[in-house]
VEXLOLUM-840146 format. One line per field, with one value per atom (N, C-alpha, C, CB): atom name; y, x, z; residue in three letters; residue number from 1. Coordinates in steps of 0.05 Angstrom, whole numbers, always signed. Each point is the difference from the previous one (the first is absolute). Last residue first. Glycine has a CB too. Example, Ala and Ser with C-alpha at 12.3 -4.5 7.8 and 13.67 -1.06 7.14 Angstrom:
a N CA C CB N CA C CB .
v -45 +24 +22 -13 -102 +24 +24 -23 .
u +257 +16 -15 +24 -18 -18 +18 -38 .
w +142 +1 +14 -43 +42 +0 +0 +25 .
r SER SER SER SER ALA ALA ALA ALA .
k 2 2 2 2 1 1 1 1 .
! end
This chain:
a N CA C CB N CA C CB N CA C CB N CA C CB N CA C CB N CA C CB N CA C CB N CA C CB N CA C CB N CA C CB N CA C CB N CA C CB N CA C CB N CA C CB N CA C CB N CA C CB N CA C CB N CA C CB N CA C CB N CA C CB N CA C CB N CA C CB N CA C CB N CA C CB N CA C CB N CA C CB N CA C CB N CA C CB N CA C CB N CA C CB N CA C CB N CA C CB N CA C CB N CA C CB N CA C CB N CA C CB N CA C CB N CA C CB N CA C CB N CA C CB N CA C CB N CA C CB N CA C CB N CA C CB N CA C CB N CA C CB N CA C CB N CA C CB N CA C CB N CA C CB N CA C CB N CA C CB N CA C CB N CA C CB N CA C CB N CA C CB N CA C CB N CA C CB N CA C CB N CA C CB N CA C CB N CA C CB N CA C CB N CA C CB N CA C CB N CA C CB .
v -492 -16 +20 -40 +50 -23 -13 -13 +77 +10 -16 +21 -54 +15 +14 +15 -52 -16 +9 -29 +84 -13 -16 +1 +27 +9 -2 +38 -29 -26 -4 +4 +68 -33 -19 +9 +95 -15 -27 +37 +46 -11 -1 +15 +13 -12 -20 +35 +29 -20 -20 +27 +60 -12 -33 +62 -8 -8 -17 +36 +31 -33 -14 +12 +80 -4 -38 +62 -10 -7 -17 +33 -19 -14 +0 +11 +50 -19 -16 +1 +70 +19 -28 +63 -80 +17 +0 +25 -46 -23 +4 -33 +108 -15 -30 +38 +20 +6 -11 +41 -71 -8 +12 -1 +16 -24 -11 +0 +87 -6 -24 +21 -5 +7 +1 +28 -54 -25 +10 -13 +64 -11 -26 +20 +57 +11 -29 +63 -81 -3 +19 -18 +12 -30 +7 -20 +91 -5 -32 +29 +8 +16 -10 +43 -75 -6 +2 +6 +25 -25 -18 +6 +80 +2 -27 +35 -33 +11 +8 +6 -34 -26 +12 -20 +79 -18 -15 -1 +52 +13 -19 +46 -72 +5 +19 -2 -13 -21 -7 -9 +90 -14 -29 +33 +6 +15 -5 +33 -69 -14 +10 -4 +49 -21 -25 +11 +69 +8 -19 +47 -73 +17 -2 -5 -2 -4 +5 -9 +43 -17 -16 -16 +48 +29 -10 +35 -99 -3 +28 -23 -2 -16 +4 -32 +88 +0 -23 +31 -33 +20 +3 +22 -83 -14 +29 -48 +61 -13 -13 -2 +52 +18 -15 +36 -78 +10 +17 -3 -74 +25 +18 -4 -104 +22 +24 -31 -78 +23 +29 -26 -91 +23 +25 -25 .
u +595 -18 -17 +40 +20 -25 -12 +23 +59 -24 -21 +25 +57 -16 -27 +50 +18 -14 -21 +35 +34 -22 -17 +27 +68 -29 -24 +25 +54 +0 -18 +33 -30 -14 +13 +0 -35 +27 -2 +32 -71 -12 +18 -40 +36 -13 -12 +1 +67 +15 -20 +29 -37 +28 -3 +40 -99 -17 +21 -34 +46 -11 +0 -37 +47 +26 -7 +20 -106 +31 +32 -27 -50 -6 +17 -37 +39 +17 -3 -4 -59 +30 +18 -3 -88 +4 +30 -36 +23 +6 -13 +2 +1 +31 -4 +34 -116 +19 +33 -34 -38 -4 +17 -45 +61 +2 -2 -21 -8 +32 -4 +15 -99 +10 +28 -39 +0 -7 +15 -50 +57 +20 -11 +24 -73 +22 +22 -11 -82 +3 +18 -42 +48 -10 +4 -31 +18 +34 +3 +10 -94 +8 +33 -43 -22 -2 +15 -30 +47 +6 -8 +3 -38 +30 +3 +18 -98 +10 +15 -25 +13 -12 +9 -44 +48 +22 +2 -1 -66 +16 +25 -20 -46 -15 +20 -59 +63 +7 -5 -2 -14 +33 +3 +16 -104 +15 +19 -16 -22 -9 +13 -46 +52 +15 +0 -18 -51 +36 +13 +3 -104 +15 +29 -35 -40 +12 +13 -7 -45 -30 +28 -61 +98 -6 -16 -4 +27 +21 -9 +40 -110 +10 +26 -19 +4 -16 -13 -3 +69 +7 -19 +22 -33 +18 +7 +19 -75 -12 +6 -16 +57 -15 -9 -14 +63 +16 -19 +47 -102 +18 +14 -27 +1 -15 +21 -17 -14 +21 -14 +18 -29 -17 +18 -37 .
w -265 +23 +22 -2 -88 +1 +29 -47 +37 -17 +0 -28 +58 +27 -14 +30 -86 +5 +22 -19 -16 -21 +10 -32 +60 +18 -21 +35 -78 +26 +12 +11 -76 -16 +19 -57 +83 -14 +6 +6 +41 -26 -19 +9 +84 +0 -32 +45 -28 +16 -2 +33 -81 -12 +22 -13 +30 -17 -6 -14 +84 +11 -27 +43 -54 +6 +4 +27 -55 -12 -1 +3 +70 -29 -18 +4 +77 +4 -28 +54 -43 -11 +4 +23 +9 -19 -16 +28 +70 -23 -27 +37 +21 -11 +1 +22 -21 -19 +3 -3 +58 -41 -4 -19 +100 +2 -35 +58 -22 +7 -15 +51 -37 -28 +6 -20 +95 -25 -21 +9 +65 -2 -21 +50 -36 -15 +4 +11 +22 -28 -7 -8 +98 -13 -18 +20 +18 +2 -16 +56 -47 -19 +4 +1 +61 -21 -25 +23 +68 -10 -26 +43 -12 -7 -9 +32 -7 -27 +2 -15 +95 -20 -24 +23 +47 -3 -23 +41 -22 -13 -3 +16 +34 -39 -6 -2 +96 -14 -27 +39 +6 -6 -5 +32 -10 -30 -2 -3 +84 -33 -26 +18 +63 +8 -34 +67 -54 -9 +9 +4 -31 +19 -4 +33 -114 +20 +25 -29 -52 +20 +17 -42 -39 +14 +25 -46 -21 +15 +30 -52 -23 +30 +23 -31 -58 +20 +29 -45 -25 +18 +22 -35 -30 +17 +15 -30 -41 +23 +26 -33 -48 +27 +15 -18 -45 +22 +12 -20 -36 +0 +20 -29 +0 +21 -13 +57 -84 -7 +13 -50 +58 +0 +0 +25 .
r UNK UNK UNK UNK UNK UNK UNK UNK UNK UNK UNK UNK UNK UNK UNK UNK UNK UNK UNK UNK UNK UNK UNK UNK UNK UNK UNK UNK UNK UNK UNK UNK UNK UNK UNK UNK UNK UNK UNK UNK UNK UNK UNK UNK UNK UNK UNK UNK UNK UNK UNK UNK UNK UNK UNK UNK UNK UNK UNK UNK UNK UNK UNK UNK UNK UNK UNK UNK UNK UNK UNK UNK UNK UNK UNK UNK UNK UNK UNK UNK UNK UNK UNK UNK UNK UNK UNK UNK UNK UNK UNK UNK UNK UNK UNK UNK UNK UNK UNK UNK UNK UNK UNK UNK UNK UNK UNK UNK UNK UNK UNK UNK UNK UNK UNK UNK UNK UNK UNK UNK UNK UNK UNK UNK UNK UNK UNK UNK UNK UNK UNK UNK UNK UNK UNK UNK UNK UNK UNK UNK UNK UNK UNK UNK UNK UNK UNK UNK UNK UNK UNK UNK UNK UNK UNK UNK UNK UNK UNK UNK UNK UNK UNK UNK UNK UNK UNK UNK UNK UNK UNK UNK UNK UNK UNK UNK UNK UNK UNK UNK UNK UNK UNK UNK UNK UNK UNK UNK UNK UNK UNK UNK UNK UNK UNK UNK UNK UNK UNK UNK UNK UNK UNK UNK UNK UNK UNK UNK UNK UNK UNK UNK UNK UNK UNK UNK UNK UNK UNK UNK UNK UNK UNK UNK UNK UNK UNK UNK UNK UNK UNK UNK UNK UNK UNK UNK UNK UNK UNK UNK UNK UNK UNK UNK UNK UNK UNK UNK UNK UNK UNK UNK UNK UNK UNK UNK UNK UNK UNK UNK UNK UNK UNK UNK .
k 66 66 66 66 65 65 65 65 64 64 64 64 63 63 63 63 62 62 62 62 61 61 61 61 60 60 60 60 59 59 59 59 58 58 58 58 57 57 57 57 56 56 56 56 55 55 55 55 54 54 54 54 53 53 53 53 52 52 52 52 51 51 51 51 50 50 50 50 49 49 49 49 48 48 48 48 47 47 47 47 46 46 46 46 45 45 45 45 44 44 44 44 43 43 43 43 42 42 42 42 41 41 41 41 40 40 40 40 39 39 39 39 38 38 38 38 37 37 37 37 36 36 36 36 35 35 35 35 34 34 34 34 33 33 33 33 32 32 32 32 31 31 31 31 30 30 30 30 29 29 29 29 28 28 28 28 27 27 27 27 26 26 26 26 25 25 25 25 24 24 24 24 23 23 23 23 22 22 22 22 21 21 21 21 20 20 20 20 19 19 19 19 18 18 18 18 17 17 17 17 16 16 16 16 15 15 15 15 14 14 14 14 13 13 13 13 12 12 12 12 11 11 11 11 10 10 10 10 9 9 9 9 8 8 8 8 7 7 7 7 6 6 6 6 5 5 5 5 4 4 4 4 3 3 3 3 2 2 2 2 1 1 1 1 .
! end
């Protein structure tokens, strides 16, 4: 069911201030979460290349089929 940020404001506003830190916390931790996902795509992003020379050569051929 898809809600719009006013609606989530407007619950968050119906809280008490002990509550507000913990909804603030939460979306930090959210947001620190997904800068270290995209860390993560982007240098195994940018690694593919350099990995490609080691992962893909005709000794290791056989590891492909399983």
């Amino acid at each position: 069911m898809p809600f719009s940020a006013r609606e989530l404001i407007k619950k968050i506003q119906t809280l008490p201030p002990d509550q507000l830190i913990e909804i603030k916390d939460f979306v930090d931790f959210i947001r620190r979460r997904e800068q270290e996902r995209a860390l993560t795509r982007d240098s195994s992003a940018v690694s593919v290349p350099s990995f490609s020379k080691i992962w893909n050569n005709p000794e290791d051929g056989i590891y492909d089929a399983l």
